[in-house]
gemmi code that builds the backbone of each chain (N, CA, C; Angstrom):
import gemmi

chains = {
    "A": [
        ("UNK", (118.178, 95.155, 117.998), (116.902, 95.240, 118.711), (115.747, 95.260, 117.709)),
        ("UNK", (114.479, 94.543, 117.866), (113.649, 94.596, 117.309), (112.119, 94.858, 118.120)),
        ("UNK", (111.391, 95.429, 117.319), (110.082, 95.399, 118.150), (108.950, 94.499, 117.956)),
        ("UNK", (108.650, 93.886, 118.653), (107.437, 92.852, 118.382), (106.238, 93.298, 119.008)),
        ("UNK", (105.407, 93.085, 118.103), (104.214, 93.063, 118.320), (103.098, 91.972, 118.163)),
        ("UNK", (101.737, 91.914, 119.194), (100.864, 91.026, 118.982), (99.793, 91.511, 118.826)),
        ("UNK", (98.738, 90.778, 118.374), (97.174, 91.114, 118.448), (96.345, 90.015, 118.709)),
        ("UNK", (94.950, 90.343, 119.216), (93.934, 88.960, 119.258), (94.045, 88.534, 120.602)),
        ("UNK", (94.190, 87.389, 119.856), (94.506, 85.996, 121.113), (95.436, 85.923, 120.910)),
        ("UNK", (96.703, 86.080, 120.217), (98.069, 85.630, 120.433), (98.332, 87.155, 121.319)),
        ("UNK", (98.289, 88.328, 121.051), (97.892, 89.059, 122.398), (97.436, 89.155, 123.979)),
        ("UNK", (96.669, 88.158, 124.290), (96.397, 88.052, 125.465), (97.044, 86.772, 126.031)),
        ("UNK", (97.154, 85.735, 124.736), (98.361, 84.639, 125.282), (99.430, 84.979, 125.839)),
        ("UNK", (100.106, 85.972, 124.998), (101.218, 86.378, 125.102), (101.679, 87.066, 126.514)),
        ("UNK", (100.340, 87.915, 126.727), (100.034, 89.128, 127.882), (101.087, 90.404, 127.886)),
        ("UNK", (100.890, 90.869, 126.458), (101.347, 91.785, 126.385), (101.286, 92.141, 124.317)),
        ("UNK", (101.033, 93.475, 124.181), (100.954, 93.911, 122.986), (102.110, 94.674, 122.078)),
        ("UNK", (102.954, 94.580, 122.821), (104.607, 94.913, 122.051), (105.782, 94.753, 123.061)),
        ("UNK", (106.570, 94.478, 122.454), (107.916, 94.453, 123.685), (108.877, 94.494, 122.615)),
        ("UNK", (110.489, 95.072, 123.370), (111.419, 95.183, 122.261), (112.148, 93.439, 122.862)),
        ("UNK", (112.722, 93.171, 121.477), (113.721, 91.665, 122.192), (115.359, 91.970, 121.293)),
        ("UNK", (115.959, 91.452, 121.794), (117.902, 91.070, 121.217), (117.244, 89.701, 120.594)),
        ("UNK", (117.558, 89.476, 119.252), (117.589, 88.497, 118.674), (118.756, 88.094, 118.146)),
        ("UNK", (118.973, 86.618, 118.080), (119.780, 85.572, 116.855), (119.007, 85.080, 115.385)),
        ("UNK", (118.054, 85.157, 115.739), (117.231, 84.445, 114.535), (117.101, 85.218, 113.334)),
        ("UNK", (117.503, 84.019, 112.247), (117.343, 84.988, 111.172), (116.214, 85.177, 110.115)),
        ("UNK", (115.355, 84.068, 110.594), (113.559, 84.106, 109.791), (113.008, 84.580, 111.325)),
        ("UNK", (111.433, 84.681, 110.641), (110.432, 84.706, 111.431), (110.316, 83.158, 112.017)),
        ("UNK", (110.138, 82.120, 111.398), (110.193, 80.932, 112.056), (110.851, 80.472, 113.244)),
        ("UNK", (112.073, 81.235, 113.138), (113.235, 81.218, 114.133), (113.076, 81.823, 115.601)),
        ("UNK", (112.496, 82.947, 114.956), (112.151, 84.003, 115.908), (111.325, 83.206, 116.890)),
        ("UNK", (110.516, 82.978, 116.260), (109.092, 81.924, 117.161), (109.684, 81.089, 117.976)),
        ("UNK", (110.816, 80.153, 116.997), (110.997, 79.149, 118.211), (112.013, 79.413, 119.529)),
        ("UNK", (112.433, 81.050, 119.410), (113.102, 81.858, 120.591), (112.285, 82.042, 121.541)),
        ("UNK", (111.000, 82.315, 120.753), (109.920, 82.836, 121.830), (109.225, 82.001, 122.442)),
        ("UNK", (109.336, 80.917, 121.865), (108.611, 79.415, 122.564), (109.239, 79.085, 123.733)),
        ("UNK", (110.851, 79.038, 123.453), (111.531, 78.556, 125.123), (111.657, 79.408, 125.909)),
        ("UNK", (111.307, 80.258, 125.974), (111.232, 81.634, 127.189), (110.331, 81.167, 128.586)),
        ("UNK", (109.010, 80.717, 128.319), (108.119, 80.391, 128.910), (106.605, 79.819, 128.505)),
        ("UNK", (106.029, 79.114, 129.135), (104.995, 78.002, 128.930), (104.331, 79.463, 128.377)),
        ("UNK", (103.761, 80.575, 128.731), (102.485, 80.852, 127.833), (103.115, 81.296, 126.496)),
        ("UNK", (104.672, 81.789, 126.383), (104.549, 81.727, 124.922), (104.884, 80.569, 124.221)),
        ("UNK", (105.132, 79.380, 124.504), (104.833, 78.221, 124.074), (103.428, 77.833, 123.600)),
        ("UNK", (102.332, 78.227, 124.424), (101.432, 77.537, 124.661), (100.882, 79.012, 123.528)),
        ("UNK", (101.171, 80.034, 123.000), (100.643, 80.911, 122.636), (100.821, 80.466, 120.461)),
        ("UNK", (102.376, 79.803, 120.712), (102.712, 79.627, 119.163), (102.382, 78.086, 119.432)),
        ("UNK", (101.748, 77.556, 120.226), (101.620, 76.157, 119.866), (101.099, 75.666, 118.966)),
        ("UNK", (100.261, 75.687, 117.722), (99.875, 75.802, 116.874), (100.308, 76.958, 115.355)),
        ("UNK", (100.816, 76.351, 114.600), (101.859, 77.725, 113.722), (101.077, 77.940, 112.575)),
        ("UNK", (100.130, 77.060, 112.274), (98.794, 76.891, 111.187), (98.136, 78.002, 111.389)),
        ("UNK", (98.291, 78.595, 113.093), (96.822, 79.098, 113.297), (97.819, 80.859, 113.418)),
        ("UNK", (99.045, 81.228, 112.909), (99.778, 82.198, 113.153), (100.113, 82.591, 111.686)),
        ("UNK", (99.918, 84.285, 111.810), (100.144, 85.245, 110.316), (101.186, 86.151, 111.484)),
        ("UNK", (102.186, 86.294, 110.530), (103.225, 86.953, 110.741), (103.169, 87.847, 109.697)),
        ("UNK", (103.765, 89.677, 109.992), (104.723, 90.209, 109.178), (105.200, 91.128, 109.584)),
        ("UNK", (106.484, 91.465, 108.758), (107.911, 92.203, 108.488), (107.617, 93.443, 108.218)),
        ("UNK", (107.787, 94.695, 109.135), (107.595, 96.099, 108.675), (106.295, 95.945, 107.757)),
        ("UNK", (105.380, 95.265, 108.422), (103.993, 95.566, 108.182), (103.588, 95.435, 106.899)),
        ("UNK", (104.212, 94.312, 106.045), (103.711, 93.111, 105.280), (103.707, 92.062, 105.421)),
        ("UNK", (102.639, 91.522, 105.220), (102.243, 90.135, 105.448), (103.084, 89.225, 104.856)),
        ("UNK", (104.178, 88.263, 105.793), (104.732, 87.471, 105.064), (104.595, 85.990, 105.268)),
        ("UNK", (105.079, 84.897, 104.654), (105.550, 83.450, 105.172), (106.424, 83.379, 106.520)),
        ("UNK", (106.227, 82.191, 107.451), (106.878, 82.127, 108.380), (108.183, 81.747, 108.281)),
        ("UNK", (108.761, 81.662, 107.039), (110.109, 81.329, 106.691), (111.004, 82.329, 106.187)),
        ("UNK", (109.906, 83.658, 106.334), (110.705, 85.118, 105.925), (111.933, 85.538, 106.455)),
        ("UNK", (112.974, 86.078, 105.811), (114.103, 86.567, 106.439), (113.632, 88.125, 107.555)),
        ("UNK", (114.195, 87.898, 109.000), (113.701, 88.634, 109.108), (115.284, 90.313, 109.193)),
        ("UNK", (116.025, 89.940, 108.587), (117.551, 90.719, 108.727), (117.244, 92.129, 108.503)),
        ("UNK", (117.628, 93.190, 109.177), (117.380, 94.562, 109.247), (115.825, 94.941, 109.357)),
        ("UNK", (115.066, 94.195, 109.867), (113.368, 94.926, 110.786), (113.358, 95.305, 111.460)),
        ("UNK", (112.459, 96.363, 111.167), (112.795, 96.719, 112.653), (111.229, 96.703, 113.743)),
        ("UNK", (110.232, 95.937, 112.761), (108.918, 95.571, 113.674), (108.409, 93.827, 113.454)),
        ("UNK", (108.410, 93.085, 114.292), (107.715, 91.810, 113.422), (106.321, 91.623, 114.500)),
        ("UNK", (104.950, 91.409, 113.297), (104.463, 91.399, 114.434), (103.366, 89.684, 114.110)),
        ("UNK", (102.588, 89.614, 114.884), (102.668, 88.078, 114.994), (101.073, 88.427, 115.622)),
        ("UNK", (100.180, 87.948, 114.826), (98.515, 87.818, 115.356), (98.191, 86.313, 114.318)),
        ("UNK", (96.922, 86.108, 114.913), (95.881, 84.738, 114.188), (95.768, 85.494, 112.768)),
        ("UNK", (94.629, 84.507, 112.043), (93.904, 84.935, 110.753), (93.163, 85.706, 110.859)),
        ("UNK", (92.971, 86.565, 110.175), (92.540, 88.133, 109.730), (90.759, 87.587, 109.798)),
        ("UNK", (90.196, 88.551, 110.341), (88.809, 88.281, 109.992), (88.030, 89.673, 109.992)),
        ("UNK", (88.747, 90.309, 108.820), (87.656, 91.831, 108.735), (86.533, 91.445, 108.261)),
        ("UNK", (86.069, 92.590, 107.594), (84.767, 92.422, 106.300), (83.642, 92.837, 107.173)),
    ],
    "B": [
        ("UNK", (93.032, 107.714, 92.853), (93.723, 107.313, 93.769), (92.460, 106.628, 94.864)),
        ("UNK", (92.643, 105.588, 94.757), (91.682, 105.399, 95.905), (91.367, 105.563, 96.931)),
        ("UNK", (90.358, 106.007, 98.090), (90.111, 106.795, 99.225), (90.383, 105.360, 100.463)),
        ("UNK", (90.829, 105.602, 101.294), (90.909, 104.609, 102.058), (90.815, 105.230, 103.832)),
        ("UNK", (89.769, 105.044, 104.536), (89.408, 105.103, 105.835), (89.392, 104.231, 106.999)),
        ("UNK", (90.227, 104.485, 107.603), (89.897, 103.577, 109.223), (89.960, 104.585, 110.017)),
        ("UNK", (88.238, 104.197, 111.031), (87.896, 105.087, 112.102), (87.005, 104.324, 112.917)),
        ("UNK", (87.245, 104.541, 114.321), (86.198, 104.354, 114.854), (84.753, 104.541, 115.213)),
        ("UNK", (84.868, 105.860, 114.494), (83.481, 106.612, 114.732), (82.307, 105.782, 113.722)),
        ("UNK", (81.289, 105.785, 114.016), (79.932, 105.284, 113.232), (80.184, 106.114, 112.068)),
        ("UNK", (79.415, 105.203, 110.839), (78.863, 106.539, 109.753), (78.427, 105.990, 109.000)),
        ("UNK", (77.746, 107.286, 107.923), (76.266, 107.152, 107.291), (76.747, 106.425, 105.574)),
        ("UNK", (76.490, 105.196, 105.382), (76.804, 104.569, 104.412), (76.631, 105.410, 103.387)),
        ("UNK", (74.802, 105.760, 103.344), (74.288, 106.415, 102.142), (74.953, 107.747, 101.643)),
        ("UNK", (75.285, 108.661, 103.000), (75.970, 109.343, 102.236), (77.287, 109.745, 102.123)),
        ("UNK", (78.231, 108.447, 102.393), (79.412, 108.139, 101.701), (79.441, 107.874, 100.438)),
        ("UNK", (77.992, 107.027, 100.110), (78.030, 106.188, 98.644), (77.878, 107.814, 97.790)),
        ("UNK", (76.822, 108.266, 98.681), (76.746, 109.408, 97.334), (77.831, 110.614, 96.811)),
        ("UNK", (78.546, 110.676, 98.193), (80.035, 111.303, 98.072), (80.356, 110.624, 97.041)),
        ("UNK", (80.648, 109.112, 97.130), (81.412, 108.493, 96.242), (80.898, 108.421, 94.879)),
        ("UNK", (79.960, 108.511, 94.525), (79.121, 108.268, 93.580), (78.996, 109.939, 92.722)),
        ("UNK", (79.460, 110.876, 93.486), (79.027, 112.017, 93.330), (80.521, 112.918, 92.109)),
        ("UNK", (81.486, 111.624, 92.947), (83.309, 112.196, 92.069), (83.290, 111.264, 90.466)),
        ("UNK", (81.926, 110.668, 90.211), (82.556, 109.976, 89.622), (81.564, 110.039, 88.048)),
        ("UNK", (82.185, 111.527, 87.362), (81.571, 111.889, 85.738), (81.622, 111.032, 84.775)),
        ("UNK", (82.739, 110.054, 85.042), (83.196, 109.372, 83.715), (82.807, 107.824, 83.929)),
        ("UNK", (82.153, 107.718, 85.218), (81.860, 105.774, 85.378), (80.430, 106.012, 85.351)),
        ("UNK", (79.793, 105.026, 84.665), (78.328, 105.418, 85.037), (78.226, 103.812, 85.813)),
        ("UNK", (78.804, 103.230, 85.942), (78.695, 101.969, 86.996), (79.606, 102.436, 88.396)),
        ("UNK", (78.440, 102.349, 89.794), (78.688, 102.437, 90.603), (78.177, 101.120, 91.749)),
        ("UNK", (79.284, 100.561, 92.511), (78.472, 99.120, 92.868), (79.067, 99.238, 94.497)),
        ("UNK", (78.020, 99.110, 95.641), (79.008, 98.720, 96.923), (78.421, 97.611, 97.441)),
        ("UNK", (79.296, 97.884, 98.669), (78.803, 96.739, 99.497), (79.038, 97.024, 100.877)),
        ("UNK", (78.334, 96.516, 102.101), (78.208, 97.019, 103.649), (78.503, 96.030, 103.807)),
        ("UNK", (78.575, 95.689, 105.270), (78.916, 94.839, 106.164), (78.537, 95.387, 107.530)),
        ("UNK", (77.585, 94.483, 107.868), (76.531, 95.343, 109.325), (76.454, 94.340, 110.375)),
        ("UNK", (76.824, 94.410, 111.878), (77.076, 93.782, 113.108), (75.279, 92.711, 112.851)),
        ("UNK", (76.057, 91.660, 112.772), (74.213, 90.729, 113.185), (74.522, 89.810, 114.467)),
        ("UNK", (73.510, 89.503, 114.567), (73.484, 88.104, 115.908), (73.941, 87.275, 115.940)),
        ("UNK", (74.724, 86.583, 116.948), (75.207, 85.543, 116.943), (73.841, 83.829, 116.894)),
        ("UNK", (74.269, 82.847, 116.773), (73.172, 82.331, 116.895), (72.877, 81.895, 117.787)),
        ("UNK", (73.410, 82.204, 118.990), (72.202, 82.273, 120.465), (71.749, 83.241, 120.489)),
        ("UNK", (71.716, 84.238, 119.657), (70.995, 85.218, 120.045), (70.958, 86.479, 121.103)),
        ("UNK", (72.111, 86.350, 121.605), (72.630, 87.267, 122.600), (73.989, 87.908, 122.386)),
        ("UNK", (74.354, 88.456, 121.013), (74.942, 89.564, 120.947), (74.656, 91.046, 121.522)),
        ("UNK", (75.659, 91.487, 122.833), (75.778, 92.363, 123.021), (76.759, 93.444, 122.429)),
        ("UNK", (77.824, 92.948, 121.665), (78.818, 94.112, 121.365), (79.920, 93.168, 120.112)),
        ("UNK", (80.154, 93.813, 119.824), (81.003, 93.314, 118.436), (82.567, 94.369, 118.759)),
        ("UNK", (83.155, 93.727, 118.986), (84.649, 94.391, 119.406), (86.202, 94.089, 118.521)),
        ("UNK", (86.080, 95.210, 117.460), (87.389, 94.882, 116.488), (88.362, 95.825, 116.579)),
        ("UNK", (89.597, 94.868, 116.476), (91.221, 94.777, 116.559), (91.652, 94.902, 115.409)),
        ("UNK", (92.662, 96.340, 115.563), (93.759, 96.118, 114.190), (94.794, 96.657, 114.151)),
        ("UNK", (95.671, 96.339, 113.691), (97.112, 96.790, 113.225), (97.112, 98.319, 112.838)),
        ("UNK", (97.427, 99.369, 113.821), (97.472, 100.585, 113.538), (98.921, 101.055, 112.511)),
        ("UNK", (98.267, 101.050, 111.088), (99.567, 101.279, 109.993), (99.399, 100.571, 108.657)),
        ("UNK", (99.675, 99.140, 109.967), (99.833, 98.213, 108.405), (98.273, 98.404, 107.784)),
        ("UNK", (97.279, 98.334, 108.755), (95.667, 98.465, 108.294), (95.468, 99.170, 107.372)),
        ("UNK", (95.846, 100.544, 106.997), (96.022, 101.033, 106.233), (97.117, 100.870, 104.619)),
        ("UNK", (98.014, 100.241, 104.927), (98.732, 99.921, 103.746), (98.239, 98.824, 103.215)),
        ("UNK", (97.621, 97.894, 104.033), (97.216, 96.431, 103.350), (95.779, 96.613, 102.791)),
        ("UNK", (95.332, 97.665, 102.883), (94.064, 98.104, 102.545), (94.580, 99.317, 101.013)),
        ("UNK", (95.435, 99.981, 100.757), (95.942, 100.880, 99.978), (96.044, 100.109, 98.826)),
        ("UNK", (97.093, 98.727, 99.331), (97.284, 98.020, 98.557), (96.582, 97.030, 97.745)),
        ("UNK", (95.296, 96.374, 98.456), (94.212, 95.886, 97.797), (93.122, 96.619, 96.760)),
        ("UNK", (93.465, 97.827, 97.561), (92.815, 98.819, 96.259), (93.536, 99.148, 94.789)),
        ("UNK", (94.666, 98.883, 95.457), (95.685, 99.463, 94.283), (95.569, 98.197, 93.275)),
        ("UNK", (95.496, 97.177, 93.725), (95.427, 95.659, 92.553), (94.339, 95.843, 91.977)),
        ("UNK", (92.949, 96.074, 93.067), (91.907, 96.027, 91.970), (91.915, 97.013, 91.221)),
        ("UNK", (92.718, 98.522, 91.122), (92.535, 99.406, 89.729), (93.271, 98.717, 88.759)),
        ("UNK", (94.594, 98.030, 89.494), (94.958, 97.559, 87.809), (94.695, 96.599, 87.695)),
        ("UNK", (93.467, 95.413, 88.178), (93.212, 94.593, 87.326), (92.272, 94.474, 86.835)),
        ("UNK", (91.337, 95.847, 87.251), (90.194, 95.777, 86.169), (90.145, 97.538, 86.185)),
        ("UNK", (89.067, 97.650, 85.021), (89.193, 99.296, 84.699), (88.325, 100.208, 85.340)),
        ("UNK", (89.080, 100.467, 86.286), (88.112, 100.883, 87.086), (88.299, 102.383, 87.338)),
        ("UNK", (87.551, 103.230, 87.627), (87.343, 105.172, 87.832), (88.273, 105.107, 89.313)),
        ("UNK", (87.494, 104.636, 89.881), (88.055, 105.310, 91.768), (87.420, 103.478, 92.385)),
        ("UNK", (88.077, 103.662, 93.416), (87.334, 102.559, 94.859), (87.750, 103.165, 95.576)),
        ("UNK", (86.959, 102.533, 96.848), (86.423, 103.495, 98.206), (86.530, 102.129, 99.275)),
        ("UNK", (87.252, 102.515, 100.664), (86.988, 101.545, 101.701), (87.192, 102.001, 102.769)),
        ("UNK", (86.321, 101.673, 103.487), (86.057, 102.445, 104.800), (85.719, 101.546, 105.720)),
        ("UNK", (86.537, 101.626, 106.908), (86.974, 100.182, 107.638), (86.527, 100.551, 109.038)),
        ("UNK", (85.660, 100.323, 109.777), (85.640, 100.664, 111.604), (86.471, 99.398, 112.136)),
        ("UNK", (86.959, 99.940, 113.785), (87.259, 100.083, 114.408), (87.275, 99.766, 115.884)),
        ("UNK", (87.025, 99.213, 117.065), (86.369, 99.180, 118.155), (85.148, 99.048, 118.456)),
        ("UNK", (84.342, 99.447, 119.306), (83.199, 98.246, 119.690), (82.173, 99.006, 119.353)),
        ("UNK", (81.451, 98.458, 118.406), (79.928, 98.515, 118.031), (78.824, 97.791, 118.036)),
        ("UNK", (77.248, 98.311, 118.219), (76.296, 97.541, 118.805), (75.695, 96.854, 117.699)),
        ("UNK", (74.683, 95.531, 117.143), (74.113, 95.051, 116.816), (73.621, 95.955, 115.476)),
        ("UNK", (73.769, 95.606, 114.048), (73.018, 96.624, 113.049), (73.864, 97.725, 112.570)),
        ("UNK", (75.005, 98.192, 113.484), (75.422, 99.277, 113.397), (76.079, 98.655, 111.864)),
        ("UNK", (76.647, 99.367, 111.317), (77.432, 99.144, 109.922), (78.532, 99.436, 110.103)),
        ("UNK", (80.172, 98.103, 110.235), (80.911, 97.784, 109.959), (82.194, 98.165, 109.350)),
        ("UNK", (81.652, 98.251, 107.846), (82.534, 98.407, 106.868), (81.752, 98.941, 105.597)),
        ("UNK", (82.193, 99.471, 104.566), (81.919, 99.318, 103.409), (82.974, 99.602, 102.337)),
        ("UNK", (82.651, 99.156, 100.817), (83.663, 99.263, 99.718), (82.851, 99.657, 98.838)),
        ("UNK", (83.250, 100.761, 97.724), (82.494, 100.766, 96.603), (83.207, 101.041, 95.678)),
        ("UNK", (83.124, 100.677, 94.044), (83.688, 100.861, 93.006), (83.531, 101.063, 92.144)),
        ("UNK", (84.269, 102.356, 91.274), (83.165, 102.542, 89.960), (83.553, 102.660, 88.730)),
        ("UNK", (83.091, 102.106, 87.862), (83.354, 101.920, 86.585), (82.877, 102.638, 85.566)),
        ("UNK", (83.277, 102.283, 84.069), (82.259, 102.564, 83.229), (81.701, 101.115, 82.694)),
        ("UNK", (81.898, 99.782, 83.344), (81.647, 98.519, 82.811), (80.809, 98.441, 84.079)),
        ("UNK", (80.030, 97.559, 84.386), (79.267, 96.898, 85.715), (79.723, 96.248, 86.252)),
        ("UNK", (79.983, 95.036, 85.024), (80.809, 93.707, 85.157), (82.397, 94.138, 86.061)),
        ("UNK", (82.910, 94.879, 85.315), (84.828, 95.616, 86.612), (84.312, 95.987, 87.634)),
        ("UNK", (83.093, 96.525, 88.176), (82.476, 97.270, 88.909), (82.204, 96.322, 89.626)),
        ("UNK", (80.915, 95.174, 89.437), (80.767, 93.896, 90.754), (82.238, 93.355, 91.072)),
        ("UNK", (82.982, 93.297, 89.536), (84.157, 92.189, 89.928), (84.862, 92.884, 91.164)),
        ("UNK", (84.947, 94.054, 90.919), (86.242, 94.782, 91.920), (85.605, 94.916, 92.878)),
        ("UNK", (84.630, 94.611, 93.224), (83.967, 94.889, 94.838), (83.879, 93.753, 95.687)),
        ("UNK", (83.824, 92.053, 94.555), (83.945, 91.321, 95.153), (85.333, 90.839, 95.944)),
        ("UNK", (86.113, 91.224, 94.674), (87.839, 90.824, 95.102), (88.166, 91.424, 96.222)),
        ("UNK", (87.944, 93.099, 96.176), (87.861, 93.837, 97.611), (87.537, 93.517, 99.115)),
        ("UNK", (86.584, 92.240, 98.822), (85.908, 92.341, 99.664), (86.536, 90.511, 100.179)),
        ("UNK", (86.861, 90.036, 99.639), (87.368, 88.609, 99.697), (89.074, 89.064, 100.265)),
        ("UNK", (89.590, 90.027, 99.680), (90.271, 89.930, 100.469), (90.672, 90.836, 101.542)),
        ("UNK", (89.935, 92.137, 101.472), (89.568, 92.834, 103.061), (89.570, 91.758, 104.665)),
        ("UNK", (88.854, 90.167, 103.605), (88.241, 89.489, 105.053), (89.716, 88.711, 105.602)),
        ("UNK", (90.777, 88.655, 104.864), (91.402, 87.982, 105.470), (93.060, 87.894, 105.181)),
        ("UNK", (93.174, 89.790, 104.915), (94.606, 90.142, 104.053), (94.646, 91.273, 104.398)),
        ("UNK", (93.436, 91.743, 105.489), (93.809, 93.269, 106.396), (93.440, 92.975, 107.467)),
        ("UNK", (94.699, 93.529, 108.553), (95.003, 92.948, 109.716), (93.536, 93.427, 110.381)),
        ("UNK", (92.510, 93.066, 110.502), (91.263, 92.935, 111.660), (90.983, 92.183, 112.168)),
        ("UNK", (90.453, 91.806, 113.334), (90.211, 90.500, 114.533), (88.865, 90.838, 115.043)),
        ("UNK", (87.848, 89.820, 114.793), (86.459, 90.474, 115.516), (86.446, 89.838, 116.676)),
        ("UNK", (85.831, 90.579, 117.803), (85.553, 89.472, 119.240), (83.781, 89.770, 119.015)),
        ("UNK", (83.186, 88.628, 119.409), (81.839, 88.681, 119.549), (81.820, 88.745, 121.307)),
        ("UNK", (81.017, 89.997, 121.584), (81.000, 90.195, 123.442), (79.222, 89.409, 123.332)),
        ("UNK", (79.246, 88.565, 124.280), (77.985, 87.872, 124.397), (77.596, 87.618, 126.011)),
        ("UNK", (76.496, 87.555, 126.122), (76.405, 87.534, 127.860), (76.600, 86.325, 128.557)),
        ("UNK", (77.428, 85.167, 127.914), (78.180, 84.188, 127.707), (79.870, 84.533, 127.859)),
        ("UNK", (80.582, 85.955, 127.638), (81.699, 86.201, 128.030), (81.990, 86.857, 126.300)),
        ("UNK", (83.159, 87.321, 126.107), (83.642, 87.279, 124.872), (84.461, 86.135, 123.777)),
        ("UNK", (84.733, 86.100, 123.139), (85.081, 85.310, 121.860), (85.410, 85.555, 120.754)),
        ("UNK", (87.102, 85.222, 120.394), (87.299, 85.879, 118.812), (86.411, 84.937, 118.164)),
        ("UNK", (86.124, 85.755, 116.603), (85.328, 85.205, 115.873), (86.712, 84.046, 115.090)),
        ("UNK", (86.666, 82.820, 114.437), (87.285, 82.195, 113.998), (87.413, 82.675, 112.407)),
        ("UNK", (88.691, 82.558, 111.840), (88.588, 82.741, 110.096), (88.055, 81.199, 109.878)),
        ("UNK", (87.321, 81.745, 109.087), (86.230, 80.301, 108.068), (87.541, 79.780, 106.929)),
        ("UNK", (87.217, 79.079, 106.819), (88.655, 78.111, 105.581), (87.836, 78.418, 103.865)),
        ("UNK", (86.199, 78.829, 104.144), (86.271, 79.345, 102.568), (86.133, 80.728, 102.648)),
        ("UNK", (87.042, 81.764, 103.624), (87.573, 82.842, 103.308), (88.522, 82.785, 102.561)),
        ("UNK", (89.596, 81.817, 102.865), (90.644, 81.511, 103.021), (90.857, 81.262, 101.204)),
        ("UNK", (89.765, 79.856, 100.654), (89.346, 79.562, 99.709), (88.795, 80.550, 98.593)),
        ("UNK", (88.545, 81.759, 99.095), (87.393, 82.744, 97.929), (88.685, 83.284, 97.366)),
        ("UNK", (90.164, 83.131, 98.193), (90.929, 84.087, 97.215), (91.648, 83.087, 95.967)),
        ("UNK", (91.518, 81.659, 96.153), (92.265, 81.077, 95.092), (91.459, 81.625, 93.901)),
        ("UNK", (90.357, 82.178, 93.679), (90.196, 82.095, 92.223), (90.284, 83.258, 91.721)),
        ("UNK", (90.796, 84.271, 92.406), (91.213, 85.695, 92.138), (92.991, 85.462, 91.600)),
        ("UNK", (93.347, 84.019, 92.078), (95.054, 83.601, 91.953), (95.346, 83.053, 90.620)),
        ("UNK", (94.210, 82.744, 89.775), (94.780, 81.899, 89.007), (94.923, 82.524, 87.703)),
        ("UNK", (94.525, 84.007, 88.348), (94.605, 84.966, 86.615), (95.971, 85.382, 86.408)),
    ],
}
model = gemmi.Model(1)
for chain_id, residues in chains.items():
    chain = gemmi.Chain(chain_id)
    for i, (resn, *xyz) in enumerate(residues, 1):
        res = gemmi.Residue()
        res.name, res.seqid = resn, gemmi.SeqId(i, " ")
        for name, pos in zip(("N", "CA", "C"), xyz):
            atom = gemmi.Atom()
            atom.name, atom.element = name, gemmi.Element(name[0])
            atom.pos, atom.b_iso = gemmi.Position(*pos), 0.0
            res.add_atom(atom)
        chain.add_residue(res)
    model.add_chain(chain)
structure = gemmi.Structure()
structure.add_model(model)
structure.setup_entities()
């Protein structure tokens, strides 16, 4: 079991800000494309992967990260503090 | 050890700086920088509404502090991050850093601050009487950190 989380607009795409899921996948990339065939808004939410920052127990990683023993992945747009 | 804050509550820049300014016997270079809610350009900003990662916000912020002490020589840095929805003017954010050089002192406030914008989990929505809207990351945010990469 893992916990996912969103923020932003991939947050309200999503319509919802954490949920636990049973995964197979063993990157973050993978993960995504689990979450794509579920249903059109999370399709329509990772439809664009340019515009998606992922990370692993709350470091920022590549979407090709392993994601094996996490136990949070969470998945928002580009950062725009400051 | 560097001080690191996320809150929602408002607060008084000046006398954070002088807190900060106040620990620090051995830097006589002290340098910050704000970041204060402005207008959109229609001109109808009502509310500025920011999103963040409760956790990581804090570690990805620990950790940007922690690079700039060791890559330049620096006394202490300071960052203090809001939170949820604030009005027009209100003040944002700030970073400050202090040295006994000027030069480690601007440098580390800029790096801080280049990558605060787009390497700690925050999301701005601009609320406008037009509806709301995330703000987009700009591509020379994105750009200000290659030249912090090539050292």
């Amino acid at each position: 079991m893992i916990e996912l989380r969103y923020f932003a607009w991939l947050r309200e795409r999503v319509g919802t800000g954490h949920e636990t899921v049973e995964t197979g996948a063993t990157t973050v990339a993978e993960l995504i494309e689990e979450l794509k065939a579920r249903d059109e808004g999370y399709a329509f939410a990772f439809s664009d992967l340019k515009a998606i920052r992922a990370a692993v127990d709350q470091d920022l990683v590549d979407l090709d990260a392993p994601i094996a023993g996490a136990r949070e992945v969470a998945f928002f747009p580009p950062m725009t503090g400051g | 050890m560097p001080e690191i804050i996320v809150q929602s509550d408002t607060f008084d820049m000046g006398e954070r700086l002088n807190r900060f300014a106040a620990r620090q016997a051995n830097a006589g270079a002290v340098v910050s920088f704000s970041g204060i809610v402005r207008d959109v350009a229609t001109g109808d900003l009502d509310a500025m509404e920011i999103e963040h990662y409760p956790g990581m916000t804090e570690k990805a912020l620990a950790k940007i502090a922690d690079e700039a002490m060791s890559r330049w020589q620096l006394a202490d840095a300071f960052i203090l991050h809001r939170y949820g929805r604030m009005g027009q003017g209100e003040t944002i954010m700030m970073v400050a850093t202090a040295s006994r050089h000027r030069a480690d002192a601007f440098a580390a406030a800029e790096f801080l601050m280049d990558y605060l914008k787009s390497r700690a989990p925050f999301w701005k929505k601009e609320i406008t009487g037009e509806g709301a809207a995330w703000v987009a990351a700009r591509d020379e945010d994105e750009d200000a950190l290659a030249r912090w990469q090539q050292r």
